[in-house]
C-alpha positions in Angstrom: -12.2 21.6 25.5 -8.9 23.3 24.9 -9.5 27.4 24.4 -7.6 29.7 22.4 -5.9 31.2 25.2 -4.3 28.2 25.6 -3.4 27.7 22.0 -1.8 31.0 21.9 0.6 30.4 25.1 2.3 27.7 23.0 2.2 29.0 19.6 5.5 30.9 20.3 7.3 27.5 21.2 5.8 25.4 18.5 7.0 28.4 15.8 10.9 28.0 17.8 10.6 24.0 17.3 9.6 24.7 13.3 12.3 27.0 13.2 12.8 29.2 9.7 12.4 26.3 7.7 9.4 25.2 9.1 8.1 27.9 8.9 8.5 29.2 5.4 7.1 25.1 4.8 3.7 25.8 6.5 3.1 29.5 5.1 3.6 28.7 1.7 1.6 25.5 1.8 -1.4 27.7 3.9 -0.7 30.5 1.2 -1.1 28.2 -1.9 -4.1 26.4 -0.3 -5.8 29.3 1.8 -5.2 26.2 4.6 -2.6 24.0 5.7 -4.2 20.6 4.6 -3.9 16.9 6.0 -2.6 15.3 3.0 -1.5 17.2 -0.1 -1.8 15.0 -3.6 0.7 14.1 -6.0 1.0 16.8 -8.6 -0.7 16.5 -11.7 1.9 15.2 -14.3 3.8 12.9 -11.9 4.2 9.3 -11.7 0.6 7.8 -10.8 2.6 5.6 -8.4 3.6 8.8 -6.5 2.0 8.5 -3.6 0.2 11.7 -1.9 2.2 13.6 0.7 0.4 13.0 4.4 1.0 16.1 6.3 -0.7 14.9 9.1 0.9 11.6 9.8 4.5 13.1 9.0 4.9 16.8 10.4 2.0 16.9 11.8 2.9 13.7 13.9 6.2 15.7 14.6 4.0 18.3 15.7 1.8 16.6 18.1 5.0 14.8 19.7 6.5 18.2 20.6 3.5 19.4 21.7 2.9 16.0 24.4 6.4 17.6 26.4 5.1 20.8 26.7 3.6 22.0 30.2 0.9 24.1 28.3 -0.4 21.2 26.6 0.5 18.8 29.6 -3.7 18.1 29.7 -4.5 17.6 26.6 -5.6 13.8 25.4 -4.3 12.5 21.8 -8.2 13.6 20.5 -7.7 16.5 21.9 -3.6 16.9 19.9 -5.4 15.6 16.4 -8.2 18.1 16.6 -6.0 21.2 17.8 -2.5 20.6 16.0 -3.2 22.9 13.2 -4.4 25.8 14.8 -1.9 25.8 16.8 0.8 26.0 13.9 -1.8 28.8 12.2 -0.8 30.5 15.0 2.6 30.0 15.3 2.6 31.4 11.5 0.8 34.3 12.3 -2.4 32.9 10.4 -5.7 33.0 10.6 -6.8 29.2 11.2 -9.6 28.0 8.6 -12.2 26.5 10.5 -13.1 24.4 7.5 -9.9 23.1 7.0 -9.2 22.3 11.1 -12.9 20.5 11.2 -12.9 16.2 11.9 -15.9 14.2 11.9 -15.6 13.1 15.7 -13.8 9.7 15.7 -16.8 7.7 17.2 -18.5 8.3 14.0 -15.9 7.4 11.1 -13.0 5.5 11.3 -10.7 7.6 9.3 -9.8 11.3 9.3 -12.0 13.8 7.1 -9.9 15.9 4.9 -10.0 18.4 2.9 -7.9 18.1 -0.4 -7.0 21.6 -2.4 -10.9 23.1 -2.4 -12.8 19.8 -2.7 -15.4 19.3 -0.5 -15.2 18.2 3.0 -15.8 14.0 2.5 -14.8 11.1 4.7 -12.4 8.7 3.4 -14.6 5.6 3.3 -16.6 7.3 0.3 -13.4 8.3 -2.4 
């Protein structure tokens, strides 16, 4: 189990790695959505082909990567990256993390990631 404590030490390195940009990208998305979600769908009027934008395999894999070479999160397994990631980054924001938005159905059970699109319920993949 990875506590807080430890989540806070390396908050202030993961907000230098987003840098200003990063930042501002995180805060407006947990300001407009009251979280920072997984996957954030195409808006409404554009092309039905355009595909959703996947937070989580894109800057949140960036995330994760950064976090691996840290000494703070030298002991943490890649369960324990995909489950803690975001609170991390609400903290390097100076958020409050949204324990709906940061909660997965544990990987034994469900093969794909829950998510939690723009207020929708909490669903597993399999059932959309």
């Amino acid at each position: 189990m990875i506590y807080t404590e430890e989540k806070l030490a390396v908050a202030p390195k993961v907000a230098e790695f987003l840098g200003e940009d990063g930042i501002k990208f995180f805060t407006d998305l947990y300001d407009k959505h009251g979280m920072i979600p997984l996957v954030i769908p195409a808006e409404p009027g554009t092309s039905p082909m355009m595909p959703p934008h996947m937070i989580h395999f894109r800057e949140g894999m960036q995330i994760r990567n950064f976090l691996r070479r840290q000494p703070e999160c030298a002991d943490w397994d890649d369960i324990e990256l995909d489950d803690n990631y975001l609170e991390v980054v609400c903290y390097a924001i100076d958020r409050d993390p949204v324990w709906e938005a940061v909660k997965y159905t544990p990987k034994a059970e469900v093969h794909m990631t829950t998510f939690k699109p723009m207020g929708a319920p909490l669903r597993k993949i399999e059932e959309i």
